[in-house]
C-alpha positions as CSV (number, residue, x, y, z in Angstrom):
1,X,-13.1,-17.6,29.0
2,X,-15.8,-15.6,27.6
3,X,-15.1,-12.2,30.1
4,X,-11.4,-13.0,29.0
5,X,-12.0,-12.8,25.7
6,X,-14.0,-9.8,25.5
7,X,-11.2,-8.2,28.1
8,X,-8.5,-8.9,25.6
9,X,-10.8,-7.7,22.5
10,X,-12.0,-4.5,24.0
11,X,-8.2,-4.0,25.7
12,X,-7.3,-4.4,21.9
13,X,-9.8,-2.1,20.4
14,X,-8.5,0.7,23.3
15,X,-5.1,0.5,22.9
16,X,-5.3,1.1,18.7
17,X,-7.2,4.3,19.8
18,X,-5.0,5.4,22.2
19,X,-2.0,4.6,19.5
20,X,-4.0,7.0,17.5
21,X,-4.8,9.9,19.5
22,X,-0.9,9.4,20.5
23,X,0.9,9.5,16.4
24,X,-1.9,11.8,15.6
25,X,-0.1,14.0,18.2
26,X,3.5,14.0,17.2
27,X,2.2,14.1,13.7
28,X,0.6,17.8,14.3
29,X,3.8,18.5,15.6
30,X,6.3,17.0,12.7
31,X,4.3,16.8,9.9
32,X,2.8,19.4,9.2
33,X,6.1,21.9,9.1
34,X,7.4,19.6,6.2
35,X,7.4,21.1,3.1
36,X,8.2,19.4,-0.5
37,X,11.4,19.2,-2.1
38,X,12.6,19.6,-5.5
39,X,9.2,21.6,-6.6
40,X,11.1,23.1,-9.5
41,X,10.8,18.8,-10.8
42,X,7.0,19.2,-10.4
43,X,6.6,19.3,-14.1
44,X,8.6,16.9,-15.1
45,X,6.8,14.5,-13.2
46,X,3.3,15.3,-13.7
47,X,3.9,14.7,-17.4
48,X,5.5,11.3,-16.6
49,X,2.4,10.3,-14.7
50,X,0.4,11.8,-17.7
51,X,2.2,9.2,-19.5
52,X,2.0,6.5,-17.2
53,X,-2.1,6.8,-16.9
54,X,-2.3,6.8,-20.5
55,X,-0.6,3.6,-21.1
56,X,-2.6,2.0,-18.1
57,X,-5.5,2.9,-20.0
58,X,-4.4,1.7,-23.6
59,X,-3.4,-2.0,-21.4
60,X,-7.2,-2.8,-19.9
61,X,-7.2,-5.8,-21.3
62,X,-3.7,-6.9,-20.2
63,X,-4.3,-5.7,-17.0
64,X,-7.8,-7.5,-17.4
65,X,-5.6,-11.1,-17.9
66,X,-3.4,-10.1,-15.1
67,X,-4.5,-7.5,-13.5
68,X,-2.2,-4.8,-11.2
69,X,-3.3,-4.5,-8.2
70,X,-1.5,-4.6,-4.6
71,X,1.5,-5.6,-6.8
72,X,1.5,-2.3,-8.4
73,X,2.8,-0.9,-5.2
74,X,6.1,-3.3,-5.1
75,X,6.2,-2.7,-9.2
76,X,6.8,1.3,-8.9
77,X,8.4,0.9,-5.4
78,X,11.4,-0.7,-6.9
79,X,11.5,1.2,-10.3
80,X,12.1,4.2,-8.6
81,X,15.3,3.3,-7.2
82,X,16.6,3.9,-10.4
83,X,15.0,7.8,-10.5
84,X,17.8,10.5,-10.3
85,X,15.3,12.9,-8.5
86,X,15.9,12.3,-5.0
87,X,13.4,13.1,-2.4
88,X,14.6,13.8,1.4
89,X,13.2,13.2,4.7
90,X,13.8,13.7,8.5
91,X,15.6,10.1,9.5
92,X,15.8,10.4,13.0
93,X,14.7,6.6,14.1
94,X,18.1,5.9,11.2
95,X,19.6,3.1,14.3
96,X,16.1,1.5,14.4
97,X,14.9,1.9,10.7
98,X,18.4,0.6,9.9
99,X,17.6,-2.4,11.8
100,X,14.2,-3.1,11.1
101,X,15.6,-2.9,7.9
102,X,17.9,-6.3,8.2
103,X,14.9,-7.9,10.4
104,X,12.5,-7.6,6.9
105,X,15.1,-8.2,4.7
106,X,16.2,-11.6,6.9
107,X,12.4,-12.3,7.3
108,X,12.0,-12.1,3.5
109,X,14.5,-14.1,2.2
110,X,14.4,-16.9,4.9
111,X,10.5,-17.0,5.7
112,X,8.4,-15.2,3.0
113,X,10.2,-15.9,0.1
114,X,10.5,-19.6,0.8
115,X,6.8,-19.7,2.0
116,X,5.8,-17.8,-1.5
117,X,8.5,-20.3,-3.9
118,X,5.7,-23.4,-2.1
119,X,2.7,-21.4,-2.3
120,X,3.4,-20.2,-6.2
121,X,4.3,-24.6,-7.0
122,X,1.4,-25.7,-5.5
123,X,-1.1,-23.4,-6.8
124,X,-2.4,-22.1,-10.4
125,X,-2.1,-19.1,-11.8
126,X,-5.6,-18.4,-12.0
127,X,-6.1,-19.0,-8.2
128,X,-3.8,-16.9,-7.2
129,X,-4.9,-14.0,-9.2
130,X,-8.0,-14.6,-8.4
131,X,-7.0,-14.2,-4.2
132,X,-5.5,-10.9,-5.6
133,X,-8.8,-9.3,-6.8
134,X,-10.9,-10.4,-3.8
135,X,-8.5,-9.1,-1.5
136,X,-8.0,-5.7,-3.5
137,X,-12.0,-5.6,-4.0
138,X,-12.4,-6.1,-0.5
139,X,-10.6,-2.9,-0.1
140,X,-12.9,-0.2,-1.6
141,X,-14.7,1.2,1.3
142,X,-10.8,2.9,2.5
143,X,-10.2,4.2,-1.6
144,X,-13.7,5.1,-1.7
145,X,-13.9,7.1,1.1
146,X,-10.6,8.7,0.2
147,X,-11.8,9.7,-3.1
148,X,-14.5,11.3,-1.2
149,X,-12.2,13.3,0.9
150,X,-10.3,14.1,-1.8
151,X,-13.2,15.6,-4.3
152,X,-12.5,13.2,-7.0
153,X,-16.1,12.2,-7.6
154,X,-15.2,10.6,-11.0
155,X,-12.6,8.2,-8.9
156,X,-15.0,7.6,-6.3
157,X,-18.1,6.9,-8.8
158,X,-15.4,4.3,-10.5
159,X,-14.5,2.6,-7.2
160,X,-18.0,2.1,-6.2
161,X,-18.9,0.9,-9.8
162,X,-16.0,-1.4,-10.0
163,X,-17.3,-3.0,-6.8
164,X,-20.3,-3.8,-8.0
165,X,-19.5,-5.2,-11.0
166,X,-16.5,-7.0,-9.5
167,X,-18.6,-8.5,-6.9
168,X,-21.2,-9.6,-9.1
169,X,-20.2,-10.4,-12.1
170,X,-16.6,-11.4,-11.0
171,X,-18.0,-13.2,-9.0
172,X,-17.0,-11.9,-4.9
173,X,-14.1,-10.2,-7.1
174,X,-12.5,-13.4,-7.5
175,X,-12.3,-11.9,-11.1
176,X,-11.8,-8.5,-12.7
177,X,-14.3,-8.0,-15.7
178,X,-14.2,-3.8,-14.8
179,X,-11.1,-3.8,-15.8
180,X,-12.0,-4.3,-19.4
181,X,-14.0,-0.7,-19.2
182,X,-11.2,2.3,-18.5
183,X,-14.2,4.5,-17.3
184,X,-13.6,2.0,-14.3
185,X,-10.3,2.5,-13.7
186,X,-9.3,6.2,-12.9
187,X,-8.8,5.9,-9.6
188,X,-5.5,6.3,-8.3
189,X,-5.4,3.7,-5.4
190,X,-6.0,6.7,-3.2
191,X,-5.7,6.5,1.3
192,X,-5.8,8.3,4.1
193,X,-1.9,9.3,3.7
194,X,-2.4,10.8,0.2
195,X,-5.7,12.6,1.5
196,X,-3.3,14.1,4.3
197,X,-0.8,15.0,2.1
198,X,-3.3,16.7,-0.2
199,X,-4.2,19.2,2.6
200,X,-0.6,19.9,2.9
201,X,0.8,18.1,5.8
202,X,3.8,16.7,5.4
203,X,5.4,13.2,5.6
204,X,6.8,13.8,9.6
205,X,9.7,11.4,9.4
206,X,10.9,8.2,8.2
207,X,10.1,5.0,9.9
208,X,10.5,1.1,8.6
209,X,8.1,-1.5,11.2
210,X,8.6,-4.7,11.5
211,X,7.2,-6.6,8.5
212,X,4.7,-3.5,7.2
213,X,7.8,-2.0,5.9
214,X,9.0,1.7,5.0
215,X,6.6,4.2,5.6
216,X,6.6,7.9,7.1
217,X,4.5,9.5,10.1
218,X,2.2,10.4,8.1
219,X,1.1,7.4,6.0
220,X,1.3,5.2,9.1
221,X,-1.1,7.3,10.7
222,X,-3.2,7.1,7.4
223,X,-2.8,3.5,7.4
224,X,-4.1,3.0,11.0
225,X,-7.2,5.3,10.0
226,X,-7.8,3.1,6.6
227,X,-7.8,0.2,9.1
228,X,-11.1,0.9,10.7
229,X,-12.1,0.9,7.1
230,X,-10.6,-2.3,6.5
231,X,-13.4,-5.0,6.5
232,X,-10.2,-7.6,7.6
233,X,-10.1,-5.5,11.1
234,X,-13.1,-7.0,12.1
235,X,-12.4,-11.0,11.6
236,X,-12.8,-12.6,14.9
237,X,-11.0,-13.8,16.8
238,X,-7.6,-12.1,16.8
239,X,-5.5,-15.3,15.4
240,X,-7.9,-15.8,12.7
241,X,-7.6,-11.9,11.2
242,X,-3.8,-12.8,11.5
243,X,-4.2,-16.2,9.7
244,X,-6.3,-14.1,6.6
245,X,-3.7,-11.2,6.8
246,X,-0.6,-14.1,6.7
247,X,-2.0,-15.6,3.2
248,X,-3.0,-12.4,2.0
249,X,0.6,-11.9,2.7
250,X,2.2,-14.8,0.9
251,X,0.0,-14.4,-1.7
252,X,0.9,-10.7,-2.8
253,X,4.6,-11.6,-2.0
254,X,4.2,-14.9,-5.1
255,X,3.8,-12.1,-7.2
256,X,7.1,-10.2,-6.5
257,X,9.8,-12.8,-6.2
258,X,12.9,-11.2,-7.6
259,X,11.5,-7.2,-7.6
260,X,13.6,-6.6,-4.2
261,X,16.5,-8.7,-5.1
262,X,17.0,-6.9,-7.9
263,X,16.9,-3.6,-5.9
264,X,19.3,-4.9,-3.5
265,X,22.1,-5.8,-6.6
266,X,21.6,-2.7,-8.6
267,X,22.2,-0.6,-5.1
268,X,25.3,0.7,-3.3
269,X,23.4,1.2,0.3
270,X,20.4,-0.9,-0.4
271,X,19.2,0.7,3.0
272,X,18.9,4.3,1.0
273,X,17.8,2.7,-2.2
274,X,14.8,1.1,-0.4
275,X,13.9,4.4,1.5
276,X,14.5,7.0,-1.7
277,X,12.2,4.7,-3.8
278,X,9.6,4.5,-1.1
279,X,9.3,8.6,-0.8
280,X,9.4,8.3,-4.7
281,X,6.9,6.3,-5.0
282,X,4.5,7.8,-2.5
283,X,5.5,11.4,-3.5
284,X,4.0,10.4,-7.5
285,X,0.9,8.7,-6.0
286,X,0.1,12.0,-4.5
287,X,0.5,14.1,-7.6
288,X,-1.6,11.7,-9.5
């Protein structure tokens, strides 16, 4: 059983690099011959995030109560559906996307949403906030490093802070006292996707997995290099990483009952809405 399992762990370990070395491939090919749309919009939108980051910093304490975290992705994923700027990319995978589309949406409103209604009566507030900063504190190393990559030494100097106060004083980052101090929260939630974008390559094409979601080449190439940074990679055995991942899941998803049902009744082709607020949404985290 032992030689078994360390077959099946290494055989694991192998074929994510292989997966890598593969997209990283077709990526060199796609992405990088993509270039932005709408740039004459450029201004418009870098005062709206001017905006945006100045409000964030007059809420701390708000934020401090309940703070925005991995929600904050689902928040201004679904707001910018209602954007008139719309942002294009290559859809080649449309038949599959299209269905991996109607596989999340079934799997949300029959597993995930259920699960979440149970989770959210069961539990207190607090504790679930609480599950929200330690998972989002567990997740400095990838911003950190991303930071790094992307000069921001201010944002990087704040992520490291944050951690240590977080982990200290909050406690494992079960709580959020940083967030009462705005010198410790300037950084953008950066990754590996906005750190490729930021050298210029291009999102590739448009792709929606199985339960991640809608993503392009690009950022799901990001995403499997922010893995290795990802201190939940390493949970052994395989099913337990899962099991974490699953309430980690369920968790997050308490937070946003209603956010994509709303989507879905404000939109003509929720199948468009969903991918247009996606590229929105990634496209004003890398102008940040």
């Amino acid at each position: 059983m032992g030689i078994q399992k360390g077959f099946f762990n290494m055989s694991k370990k192998l074929f994510s690099h292989l997966l890598l070395i593969l997209l990283f491939s077709v990526f060199l090919f796609t992405g990088c011959a993509h270039k932005p749309l709408n740039p004459q919009k450029e201004p418009a939108n870098d005062a709206a995030i001017d905006q945006n980051r100045t409000t964030t910093v007059d809420k701390t304490e708000e934020i401090s109560q309940n703070p925005n975290v991995e929600d904050d992705f689902e928040n201004e994923f679904f707001e910018d559906e209602f954007e008139t700027n719309q942002l294009e990319v290559a859809d080649p995978l449309y038949i599959w996307n299209k269905g991996m589309y109607h596989f999340n949406d079934k799997l949300y409103f029959w597993l995930f949403k259920p699960l979440a209604k149970g989770y959210t009566a069961i539990t207190p507030d607090i504790f679930r906030v609480g599950v929200r900063n330690f998972f989002y504190n567990l997740m400095v190393p990838a911003r950190f490093v991303n930071c790094i990559l992307q000069g921001k030494g201010n944002a990087a100097a704040s992520e490291f802070t944050r951690f240590v106060v977080n982990t200290t004083v909050g406690f494992l980052g079960l709580g959020d006292p940083a967030s009462q101090y705005p010198l410790l929260n300037i950084s953008d939630d950066e990754d590996l996707g906005q750190t490729f974008a930021k050298y210029g390559i291009g999102n590739g094409f448009f792709i929606v997995w199985p339960i991640l979601g809608p993503t392009t080449l690009r950022d799901f190439i990001g995403w499997i290099g922010d893995s290795y940074l990802n201190p939940l990679t390493y949970i052994e055995p395989f099913e337990a990483e899962m099991a974490v991942r699953g309430f980690n899941l369920i968790n997050r998803t308490s937070f946003q009952i209603g956010q994509y049902e709303a989507l879905k009744e404000a939109s003509v082709d929720p199948y468009a809405a969903m991918r247009n607020s996606y590229l929105q949404y990634r496209e004003r985290k890398i102008k940040q």
